[in-house]
VOMIGU-622911 format. One record per residue (C-alpha): residue in three letters; residue number from 0; x, y, z. Coordinates in steps of 0.25 Angstrom, whole numbers. Example, Ala and Ser with C-alpha at 12.3 -4.5 7.8 and 13.67 -1.06 7.14 Angstrom:
<nodes>
- guza  doke  px  py  pz
- ALA  0  49  -18  31
- SER  1  55  -4  29
</nodes>
This chain:
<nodes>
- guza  doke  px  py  pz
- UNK  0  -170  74  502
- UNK  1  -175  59  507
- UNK  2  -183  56  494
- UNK  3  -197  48  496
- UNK  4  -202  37  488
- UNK  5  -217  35  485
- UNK  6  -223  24  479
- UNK  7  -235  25  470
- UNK  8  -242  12  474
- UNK  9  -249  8  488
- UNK  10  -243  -6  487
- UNK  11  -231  -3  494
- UNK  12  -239  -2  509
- UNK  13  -235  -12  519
- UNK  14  -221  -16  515
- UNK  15  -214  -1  511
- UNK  16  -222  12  509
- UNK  17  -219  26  502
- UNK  18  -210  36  510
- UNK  19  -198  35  521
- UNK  20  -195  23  521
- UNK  21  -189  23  505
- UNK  22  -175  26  503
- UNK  23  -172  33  489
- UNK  24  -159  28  485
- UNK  25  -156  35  473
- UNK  26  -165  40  463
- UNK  27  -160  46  449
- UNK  28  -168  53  436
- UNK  29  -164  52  421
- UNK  30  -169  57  406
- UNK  31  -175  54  400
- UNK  32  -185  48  411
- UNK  33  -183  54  423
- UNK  34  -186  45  433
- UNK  35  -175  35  434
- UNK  36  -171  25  445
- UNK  37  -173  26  458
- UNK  38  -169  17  471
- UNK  39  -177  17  484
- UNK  40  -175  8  497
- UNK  41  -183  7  509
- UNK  42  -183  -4  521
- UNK  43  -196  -14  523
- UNK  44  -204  -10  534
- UNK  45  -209  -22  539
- UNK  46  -202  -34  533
- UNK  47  -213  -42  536
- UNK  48  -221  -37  525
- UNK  49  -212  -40  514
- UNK  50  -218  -45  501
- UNK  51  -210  -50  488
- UNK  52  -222  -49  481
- UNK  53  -228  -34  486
- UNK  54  -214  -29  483
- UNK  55  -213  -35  470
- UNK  56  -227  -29  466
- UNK  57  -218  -15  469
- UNK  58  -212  -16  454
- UNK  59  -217  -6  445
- UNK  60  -224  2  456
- UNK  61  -223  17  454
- UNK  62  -213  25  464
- UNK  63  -210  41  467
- UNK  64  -198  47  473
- UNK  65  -202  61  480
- UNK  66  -195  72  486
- UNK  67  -199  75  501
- UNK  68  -208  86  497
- UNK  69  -216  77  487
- UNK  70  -208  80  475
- UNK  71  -208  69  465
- UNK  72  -193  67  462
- UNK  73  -193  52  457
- UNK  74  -204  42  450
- UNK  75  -204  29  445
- UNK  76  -207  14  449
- UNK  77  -201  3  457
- UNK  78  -192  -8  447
- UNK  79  -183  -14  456
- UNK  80  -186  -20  470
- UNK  81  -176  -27  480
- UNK  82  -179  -31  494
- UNK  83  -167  -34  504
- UNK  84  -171  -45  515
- UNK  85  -160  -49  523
- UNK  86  -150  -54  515
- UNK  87  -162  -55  503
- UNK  88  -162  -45  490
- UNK  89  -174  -48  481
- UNK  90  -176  -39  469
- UNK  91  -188  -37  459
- UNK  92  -188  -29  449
- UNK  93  -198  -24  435
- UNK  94  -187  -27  425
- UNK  95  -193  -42  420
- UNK  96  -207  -37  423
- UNK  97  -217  -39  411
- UNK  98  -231  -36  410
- UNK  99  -233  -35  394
- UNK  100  -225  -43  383
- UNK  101  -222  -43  367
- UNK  102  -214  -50  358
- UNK  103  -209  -48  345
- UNK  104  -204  -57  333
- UNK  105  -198  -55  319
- UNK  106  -207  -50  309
- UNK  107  -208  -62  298
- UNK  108  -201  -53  288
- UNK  109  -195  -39  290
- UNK  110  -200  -34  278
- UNK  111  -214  -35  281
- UNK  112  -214  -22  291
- UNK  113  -203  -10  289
- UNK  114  -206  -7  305
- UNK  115  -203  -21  312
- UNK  116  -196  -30  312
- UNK  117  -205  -38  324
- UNK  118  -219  -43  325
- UNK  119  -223  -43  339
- UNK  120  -235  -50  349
- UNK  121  -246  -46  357
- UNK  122  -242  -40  370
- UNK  123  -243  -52  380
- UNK  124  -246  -46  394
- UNK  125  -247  -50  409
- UNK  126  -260  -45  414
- UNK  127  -257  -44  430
- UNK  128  -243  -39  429
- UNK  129  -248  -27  417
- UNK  130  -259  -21  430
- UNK  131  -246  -22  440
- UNK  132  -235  -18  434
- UNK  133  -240  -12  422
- UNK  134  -235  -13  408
- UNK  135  -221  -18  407
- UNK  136  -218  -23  393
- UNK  137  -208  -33  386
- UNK  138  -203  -32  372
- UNK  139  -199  -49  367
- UNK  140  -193  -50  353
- UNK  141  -189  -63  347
- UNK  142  -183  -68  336
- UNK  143  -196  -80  330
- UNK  144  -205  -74  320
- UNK  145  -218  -81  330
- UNK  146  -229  -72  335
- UNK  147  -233  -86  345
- UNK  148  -217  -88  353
- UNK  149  -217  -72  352
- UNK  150  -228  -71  361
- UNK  151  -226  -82  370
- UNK  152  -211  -78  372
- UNK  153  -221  -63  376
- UNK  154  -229  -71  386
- UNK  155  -218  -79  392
- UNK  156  -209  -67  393
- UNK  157  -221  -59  401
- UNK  158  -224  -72  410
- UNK  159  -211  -77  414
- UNK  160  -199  -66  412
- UNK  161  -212  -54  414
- UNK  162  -215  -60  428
- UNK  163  -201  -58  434
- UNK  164  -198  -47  443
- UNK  165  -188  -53  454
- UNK  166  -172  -50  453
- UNK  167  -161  -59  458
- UNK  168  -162  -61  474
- UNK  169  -149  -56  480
- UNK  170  -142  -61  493
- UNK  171  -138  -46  501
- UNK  172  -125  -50  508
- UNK  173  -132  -46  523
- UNK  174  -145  -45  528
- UNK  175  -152  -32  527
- UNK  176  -167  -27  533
- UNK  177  -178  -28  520
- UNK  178  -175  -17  513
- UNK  179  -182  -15  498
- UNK  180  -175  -6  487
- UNK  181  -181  -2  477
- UNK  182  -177  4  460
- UNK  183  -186  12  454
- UNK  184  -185  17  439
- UNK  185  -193  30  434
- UNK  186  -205  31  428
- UNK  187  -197  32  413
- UNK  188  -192  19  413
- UNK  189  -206  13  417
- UNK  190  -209  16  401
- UNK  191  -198  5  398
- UNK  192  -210  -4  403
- UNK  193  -218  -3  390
- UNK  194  -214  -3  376
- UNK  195  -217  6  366
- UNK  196  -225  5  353
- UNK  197  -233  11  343
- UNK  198  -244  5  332
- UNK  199  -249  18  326
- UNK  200  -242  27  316
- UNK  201  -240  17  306
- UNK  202  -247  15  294
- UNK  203  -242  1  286
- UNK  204  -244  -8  278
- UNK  205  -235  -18  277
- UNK  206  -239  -31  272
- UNK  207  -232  -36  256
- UNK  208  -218  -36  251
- UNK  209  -221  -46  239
- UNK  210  -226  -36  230
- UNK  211  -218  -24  224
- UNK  212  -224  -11  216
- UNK  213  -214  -4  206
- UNK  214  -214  11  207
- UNK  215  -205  23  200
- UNK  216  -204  18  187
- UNK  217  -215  20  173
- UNK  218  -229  14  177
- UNK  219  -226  14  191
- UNK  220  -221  26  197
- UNK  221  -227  27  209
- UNK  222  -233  19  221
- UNK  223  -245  24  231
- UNK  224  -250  17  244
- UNK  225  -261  24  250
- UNK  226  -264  23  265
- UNK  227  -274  26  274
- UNK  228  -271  32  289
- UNK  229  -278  29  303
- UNK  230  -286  34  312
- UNK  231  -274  43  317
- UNK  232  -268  55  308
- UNK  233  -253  48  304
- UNK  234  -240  58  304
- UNK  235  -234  49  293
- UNK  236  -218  49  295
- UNK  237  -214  37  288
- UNK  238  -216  29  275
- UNK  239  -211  15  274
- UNK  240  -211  7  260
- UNK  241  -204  -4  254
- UNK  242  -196  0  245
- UNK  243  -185  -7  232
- UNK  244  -177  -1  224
- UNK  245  -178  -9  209
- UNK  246  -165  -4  199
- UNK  247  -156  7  205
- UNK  248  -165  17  206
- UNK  249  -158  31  212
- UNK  250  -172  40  216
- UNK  251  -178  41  229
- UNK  252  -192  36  231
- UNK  253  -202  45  238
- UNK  254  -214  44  245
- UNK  255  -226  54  245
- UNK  256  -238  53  254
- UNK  257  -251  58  249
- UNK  258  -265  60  250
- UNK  259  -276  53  243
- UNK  260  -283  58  232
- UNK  261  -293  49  229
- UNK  262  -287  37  228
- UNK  263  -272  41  225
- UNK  264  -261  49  230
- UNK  265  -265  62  232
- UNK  266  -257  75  237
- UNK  267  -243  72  242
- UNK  268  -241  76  257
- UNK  269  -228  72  258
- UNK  270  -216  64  253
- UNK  271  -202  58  257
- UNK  272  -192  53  248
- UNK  273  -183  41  253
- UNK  274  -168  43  246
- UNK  275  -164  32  235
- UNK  276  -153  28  245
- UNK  277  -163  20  254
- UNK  278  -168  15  243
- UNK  279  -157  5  239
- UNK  280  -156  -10  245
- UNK  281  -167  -17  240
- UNK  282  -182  -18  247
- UNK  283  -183  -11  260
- UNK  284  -194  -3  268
- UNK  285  -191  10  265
- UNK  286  -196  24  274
- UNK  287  -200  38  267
- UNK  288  -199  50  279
- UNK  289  -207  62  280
- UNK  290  -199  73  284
- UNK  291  -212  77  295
- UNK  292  -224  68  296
- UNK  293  -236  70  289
- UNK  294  -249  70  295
- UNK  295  -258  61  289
- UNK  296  -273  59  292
- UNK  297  -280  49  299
- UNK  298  -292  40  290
- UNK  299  -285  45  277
- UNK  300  -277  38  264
- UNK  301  -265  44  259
- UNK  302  -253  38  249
- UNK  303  -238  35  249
- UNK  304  -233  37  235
- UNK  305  -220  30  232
- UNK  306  -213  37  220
- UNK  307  -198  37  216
- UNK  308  -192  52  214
- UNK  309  -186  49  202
- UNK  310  -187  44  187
- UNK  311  -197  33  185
- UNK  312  -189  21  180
- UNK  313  -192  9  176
- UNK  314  -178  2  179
- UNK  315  -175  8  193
- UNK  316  -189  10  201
- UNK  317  -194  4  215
- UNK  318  -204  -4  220
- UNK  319  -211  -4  232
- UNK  320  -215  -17  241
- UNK  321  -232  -19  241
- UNK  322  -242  -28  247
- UNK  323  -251  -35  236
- UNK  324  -259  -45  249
- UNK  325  -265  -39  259
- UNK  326  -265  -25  256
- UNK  327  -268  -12  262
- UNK  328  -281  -9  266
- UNK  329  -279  5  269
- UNK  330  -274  9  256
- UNK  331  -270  6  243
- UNK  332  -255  4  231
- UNK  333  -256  13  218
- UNK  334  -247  16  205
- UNK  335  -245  28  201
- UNK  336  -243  22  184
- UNK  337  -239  38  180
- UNK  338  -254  41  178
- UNK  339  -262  36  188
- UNK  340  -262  28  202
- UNK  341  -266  13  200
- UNK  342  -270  2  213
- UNK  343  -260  -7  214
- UNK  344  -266  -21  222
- UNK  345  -253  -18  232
- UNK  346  -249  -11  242
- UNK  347  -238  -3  246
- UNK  348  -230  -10  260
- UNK  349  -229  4  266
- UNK  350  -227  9  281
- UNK  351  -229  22  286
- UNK  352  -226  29  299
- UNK  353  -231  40  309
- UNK  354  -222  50  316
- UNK  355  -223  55  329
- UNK  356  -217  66  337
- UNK  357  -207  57  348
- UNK  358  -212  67  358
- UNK  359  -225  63  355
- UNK  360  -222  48  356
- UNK  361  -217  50  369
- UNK  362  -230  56  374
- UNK  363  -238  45  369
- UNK  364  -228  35  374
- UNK  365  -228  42  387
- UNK  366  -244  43  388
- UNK  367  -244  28  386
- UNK  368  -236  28  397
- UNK  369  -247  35  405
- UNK  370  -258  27  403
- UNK  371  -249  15  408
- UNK  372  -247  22  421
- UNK  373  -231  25  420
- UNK  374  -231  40  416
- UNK  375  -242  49  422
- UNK  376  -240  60  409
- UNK  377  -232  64  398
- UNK  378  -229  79  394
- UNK  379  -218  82  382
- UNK  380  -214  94  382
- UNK  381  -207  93  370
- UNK  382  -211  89  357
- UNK  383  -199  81  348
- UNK  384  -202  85  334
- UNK  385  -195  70  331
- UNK  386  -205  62  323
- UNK  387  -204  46  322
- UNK  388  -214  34  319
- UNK  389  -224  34  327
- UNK  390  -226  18  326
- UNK  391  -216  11  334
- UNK  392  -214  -6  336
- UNK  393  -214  -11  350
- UNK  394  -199  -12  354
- UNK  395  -196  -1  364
- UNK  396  -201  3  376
- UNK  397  -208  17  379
- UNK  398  -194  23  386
- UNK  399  -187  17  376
- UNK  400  -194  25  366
- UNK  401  -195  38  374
- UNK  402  -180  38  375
- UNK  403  -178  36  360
- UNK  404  -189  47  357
- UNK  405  -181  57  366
- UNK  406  -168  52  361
- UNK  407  -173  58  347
- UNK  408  -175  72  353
- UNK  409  -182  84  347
- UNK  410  -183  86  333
- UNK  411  -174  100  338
- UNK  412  -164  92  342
- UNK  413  -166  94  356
- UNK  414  -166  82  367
- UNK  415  -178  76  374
- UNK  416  -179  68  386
- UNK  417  -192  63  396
- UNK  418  -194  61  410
- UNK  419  -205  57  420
- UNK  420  -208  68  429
- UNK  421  -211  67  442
- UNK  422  -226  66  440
- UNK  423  -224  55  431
- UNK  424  -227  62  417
- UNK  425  -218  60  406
- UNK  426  -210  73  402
- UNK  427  -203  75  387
- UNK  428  -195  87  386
- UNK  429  -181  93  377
- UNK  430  -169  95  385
- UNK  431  -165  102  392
- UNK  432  -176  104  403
- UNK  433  -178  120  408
- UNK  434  -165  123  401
- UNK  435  -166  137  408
- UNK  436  -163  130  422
- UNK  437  -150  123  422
- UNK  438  -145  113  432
- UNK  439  -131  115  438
- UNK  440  -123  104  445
- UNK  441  -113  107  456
- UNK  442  -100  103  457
- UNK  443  -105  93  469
- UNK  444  -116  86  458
- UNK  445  -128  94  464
- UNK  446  -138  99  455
- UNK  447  -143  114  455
- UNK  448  -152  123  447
- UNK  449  -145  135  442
- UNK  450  -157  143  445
- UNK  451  -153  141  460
- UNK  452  -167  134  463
- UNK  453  -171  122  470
- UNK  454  -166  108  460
- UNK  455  -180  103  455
- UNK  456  -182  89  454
- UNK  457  -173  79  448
- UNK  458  -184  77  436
- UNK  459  -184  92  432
- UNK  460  -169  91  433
- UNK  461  -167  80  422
- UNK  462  -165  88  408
- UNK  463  -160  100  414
- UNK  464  -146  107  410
- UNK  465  -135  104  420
- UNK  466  -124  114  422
- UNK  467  -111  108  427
- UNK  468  -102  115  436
- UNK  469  -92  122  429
- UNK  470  -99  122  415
- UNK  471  -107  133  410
- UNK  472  -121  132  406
- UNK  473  -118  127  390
- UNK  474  -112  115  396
- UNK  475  -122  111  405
- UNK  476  -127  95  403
- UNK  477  -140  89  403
- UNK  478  -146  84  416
- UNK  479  -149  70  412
- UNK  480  -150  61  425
- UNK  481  -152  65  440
- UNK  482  -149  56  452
- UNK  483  -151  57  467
- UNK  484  -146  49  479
- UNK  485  -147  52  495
- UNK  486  -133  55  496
- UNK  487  -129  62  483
- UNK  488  -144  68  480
- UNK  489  -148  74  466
- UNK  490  -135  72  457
- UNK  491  -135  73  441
- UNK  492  -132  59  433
- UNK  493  -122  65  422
</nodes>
């Protein structure tokens, strides 16, 4: 099989163009993902018409690898270039490239947000490299609590570092004919270009710390913070207060969410209770877990009522960290006094989160993807059934948090993986693929279906059971990596 190499731009006339002339090298697949290196090689044509600065303009340009009868084995992008003149190896490559740049500093105090640690700056961006390349991203984080050298280190980093795309000239020890080689990585490591983040699902209110209310002992035995949801319907997962402990108090402290009922907690949806253990050590932001989310409804007030779960006590009670400055606009501190609810001029510091399905994530991460132009389509084919915030700080990138939501599996305990199919659409599945049809290896590293019919292609192969020679079919192992050369062809990476 002599593979042949497409490439999805029209820039390439003149000095090289899709077809014959490209020599692939090696190519090889792996999960998650796919898609994952390949090298290609071809002569110039007409030395003459060599430019540094076309082939540079190459970088980032979409590439296919196909099958002599059309079939789509291989797909991804160009992020490595060398050209060999004479005795001459120059080299340009994406890995410095930056089109769009943040930076984050310290938050002035730990204590004023449970979720971060980092304040971070407007995204700085290079407007001309953004429409060519498209979006390649950097993460900054320095040490200086300064919104101002934070976001000059951001626009310093884009305009010098971003702008470099050259690698170190090497001196070849003979002359050789102008030759170009190229290394292409698979669409799933293009989703390292951009970094992952999430605003919605969290409803907060932050602001205080120099005021305290009392709760669990006579007069005071229980605190309520109303809130009011968005525009959106809120699958809360997650209740963050701040919490102390005043005696040597051995209860556990609960939280209950409820309705409103004109003004005042109402009927109780749900509850979690956080164990007195996690209470001990002094002030702290503490988390109350649902055991399933519960769906709350857009445009509408509910309340969190903080009660301990055990005598009241005027020597051994707990307090909770309030805001008396700013306030809340969205909702409102009462007492419960042991007959009626009275407004406090506070409100409760409190954080709540939004769960989502990880499957669910990786389809919206994976749209977003779409609509920049690096996946075409997402299908999942299996639902996860795990459920995590939903609000997430800029810090990964989007493979970086596809690969941690696989790694966290089905909530059945079965694996998933991803890969980019041949079409370019995003595929989420459990493992193993088409369990029913095994792959078997021969003793001489070639690959066959048990069935007897022809192999498919190394894409539909990735996830499959592979029998070993000799083993019987309860010991067969997962086919996790594929890779093919012109002298060895199709083999397994094991």
């Amino acid at each position: 099989m002599k593979p042949q190499v497409v490439f999805i731009s029209n820039n390439l006339q003149g000095m090289l163009t899709s077809g014959s002339d490209w020599q692939v090298q090696s190519m090889d697949w792996h999960l998650p993902g796919g898609s994952n290196e390949a090298i290609i090689s071809a002569p110039v044509q007409d030395p003459n018409s060599i430019s540094l600065r076309l082939i540079r303009s190459w970088l980032g340009q979409a590439v296919t690898i196909h099958k002599p009868s059309g079939e789509i084995l291989w797909r991804g992008w160009i992020e490595e270039i060398h050209l060999d003149m004479q005795r001459l190896r120059f080299g340009w490559g994406t890995h410095k490239l930056l089109s769009r740049v943040i930076a984050r500093y310290p938050q002035v105090s730990p204590l004023l947000d449970p979720l971060s640690s980092w304040q971070y700056t407007d995204w700085v961006e290079h407007a001309e490299r953004l429409g060519k390349l498209g979006a390649k991203e950097s993460l900054l984080s320095l040490r200086e609590m300064d919104p101002n050298k934070a976001r000059h280190a951001a626009v310093m980093q884009l305009n010098q570092e971003g702008l470099d795309d050259s690698q170190a000239l090497v001196l070849l020890p003979e002359k050789r004919a102008p030759h170009l080689t190229m290394r292409l990585k698979g669409c799933w490591h293009r989703l390292d270009w951009t970094l992952d983040g999430e605003e919605s699902g969290l409803i907060a209110h932050l602001p205080g710390g120099k005021s305290q209310q009392s709760f669990g002992l006579s007069g005071s035995e229980r605190l309520a913070q109303s809130f009011t949801t968005g525009s959106e319907a809120f699958p809360l997962g997650q209740i963050g207060l701040r919490i102390a402990m005043l005696g040597d108090a051995s209860d556990d402290l609960r939280v209950k969410i409820c309705a409103d009922n004109a003004g005042v907690p109402g009927t109780e949806l749900d509850n979690s209770l956080l164990l007195n253990v996690y209470l001990l050590g002094g002030w702290r932001w503490q988390a109350w877990l649902l055991n399933a989310p519960l769906s709350l409804n857009a445009n509408t007030r509910y309340w969190l009522v903080l009660e301990r779960n055990g005598a009241l006590d005027s020597s051994q009670y707990y307090q909770a960290e309030t805001d008396d400055g700013r306030g809340y606009p969205d909702g409102e501190c009462k007492r419960w006094n042991g007959s009626s609810w009275v407004l406090l001029n506070q409100d409760l510091r409190f954080c709540l989160l939004a769960v989502t399905e990880t499957s669910e994530l990786m389809r919206e991460v994976a749209q977003r993807a779409v609509q920049g132009g690096v996946l075409q389509g997402v299908q999942v084919w299996q639902e996860s059934g795990v459920w995590i915030p939903r609000w997430r700080e800029i810090e990964k990138t989007r493979k970086e948090a596809l690969e941690d939501w696989l790694g966290l599996g089905c909530a059945d305990e079965n694996p998933l993986s991803a890969l980019v199919n041949p079409d370019g659409v995003l595929e989420v599945f459990s493992l193993p693929r088409l369990e029913e049809i095994s792959v078997q290896l021969g003793s001489d590293g070639s690959l066959c279906l048990s069935s007897g019919v022809h192999l498919p292609l190394p894409l539909d192969l990735l996830g499959r059971r592979m029998q070993l020679p000799g083993t019987d079919v309860d010991e067969s192992m997962m086919l996790r990596g594929l890779r093919w050369t012109p002298e060895e062809g199709l083999m397994p990476v094991v």
